[in-house]
C-alpha positions as CSV (number, residue, x, y, z in Angstrom):
1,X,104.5,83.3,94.9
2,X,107.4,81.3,96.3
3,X,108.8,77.7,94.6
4,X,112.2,76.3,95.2
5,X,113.9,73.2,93.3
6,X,116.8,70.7,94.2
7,X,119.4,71.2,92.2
8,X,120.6,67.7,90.6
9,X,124.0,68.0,90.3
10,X,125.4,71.3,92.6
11,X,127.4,74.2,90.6
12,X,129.6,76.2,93.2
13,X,128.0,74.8,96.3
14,X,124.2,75.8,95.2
15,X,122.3,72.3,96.0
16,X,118.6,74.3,96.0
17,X,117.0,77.1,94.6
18,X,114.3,79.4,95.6
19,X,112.3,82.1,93.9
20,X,110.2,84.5,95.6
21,X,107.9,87.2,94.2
22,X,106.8,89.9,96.6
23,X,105.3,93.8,96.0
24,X,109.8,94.8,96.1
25,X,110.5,92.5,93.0
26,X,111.8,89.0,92.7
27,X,114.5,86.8,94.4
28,X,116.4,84.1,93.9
29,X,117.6,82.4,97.0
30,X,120.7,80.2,96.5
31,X,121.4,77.0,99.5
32,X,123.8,75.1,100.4
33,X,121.7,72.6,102.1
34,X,118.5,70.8,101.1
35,X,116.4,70.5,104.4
36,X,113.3,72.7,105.0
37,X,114.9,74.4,107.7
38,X,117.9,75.7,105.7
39,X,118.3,79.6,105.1
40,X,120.3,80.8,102.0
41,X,123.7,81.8,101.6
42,X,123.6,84.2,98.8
43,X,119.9,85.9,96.8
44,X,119.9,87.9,93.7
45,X,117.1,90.3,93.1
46,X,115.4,90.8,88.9
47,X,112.1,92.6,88.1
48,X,110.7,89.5,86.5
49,X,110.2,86.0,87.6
50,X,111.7,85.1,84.1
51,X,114.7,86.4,84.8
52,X,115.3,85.0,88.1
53,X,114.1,81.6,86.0
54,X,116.6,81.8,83.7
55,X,119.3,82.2,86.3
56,X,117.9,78.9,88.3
57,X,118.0,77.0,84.8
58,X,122.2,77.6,85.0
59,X,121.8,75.5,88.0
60,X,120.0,72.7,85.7
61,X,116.5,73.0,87.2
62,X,114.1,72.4,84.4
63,X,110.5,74.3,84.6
64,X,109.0,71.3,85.5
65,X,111.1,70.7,88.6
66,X,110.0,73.7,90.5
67,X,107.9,72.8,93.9
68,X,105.3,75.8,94.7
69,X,104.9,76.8,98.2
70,X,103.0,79.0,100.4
71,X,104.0,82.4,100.9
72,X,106.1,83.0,104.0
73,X,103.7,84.3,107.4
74,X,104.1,88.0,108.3
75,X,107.5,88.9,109.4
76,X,108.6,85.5,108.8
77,X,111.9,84.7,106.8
78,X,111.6,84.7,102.9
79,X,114.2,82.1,102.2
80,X,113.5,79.3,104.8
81,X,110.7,77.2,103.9
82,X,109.4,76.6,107.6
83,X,108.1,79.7,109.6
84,X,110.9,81.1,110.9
85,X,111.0,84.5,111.8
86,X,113.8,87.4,113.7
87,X,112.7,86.9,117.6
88,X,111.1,90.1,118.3
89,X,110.5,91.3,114.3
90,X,106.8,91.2,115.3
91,X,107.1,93.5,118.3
92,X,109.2,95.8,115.8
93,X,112.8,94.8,118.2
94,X,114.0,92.7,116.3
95,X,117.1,90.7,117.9
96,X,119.1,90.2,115.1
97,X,120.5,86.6,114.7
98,X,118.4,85.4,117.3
99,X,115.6,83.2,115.3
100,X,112.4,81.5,116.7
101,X,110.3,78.7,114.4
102,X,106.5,78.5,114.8
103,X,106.2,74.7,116.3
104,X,102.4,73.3,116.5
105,X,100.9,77.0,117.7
106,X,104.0,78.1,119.6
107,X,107.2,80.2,118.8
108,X,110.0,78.3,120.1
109,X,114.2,79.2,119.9
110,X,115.5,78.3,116.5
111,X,119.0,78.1,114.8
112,X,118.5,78.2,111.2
113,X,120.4,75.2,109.0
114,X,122.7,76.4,106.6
């Protein structure tokens, strides 16, 4: 399960939020920018998606605010709303800070927003 909100009025730079739930527990991504493309800045990790809702509500997102999304793709990044993945993650050599974005069918050179 993954939702993220747009934080109305930004608290110490936080403009959106993310939560992700995966099989390791849950996040809570914190951005500095709004677009689809961005990747967070800072995550926190809880055991329950309560928890890591409570948190986001500090930020003034109300339950009713949150926008659900589809999971991210295999080896893709958790926090950026687009496929995005590590170039080479899914070859298991991974070029770390090199990123590539899945752009109709094909993998093409990326550089994350922040």
């Amino acid at each position: 399960m993954r939702k993220y909100a747009i934080v109305r009025e930004p608290l110490e730079g936080v403009k959106k939020v993310m939560i992700y739930e995966c099989a390791d527990g849950v996040y809570l991504f914190k951005f500095r920018g709004v677009h689809e493309d961005s990747a967070g800045f800072a995550d926190e990790w809880y055991s329950f998606v309560e928890d890591a809702e409570e948190d986001a509500a500090r930020y003034g997102v109300a339950e009713n605010e949150w926008v659900h999304i589809d999971d991210p793709m295999p080896n893709c990044q958790h926090d950026i709303i687009t496929p995005v993945r590590i170039k080479g993650r899914n070859e298991g050599k991974p070029q770390w800070g090199h990123y590539e974005k899945l752009v109709n069918g094909e993998w093409v050179d990326f550089i994350p927003i922040e």
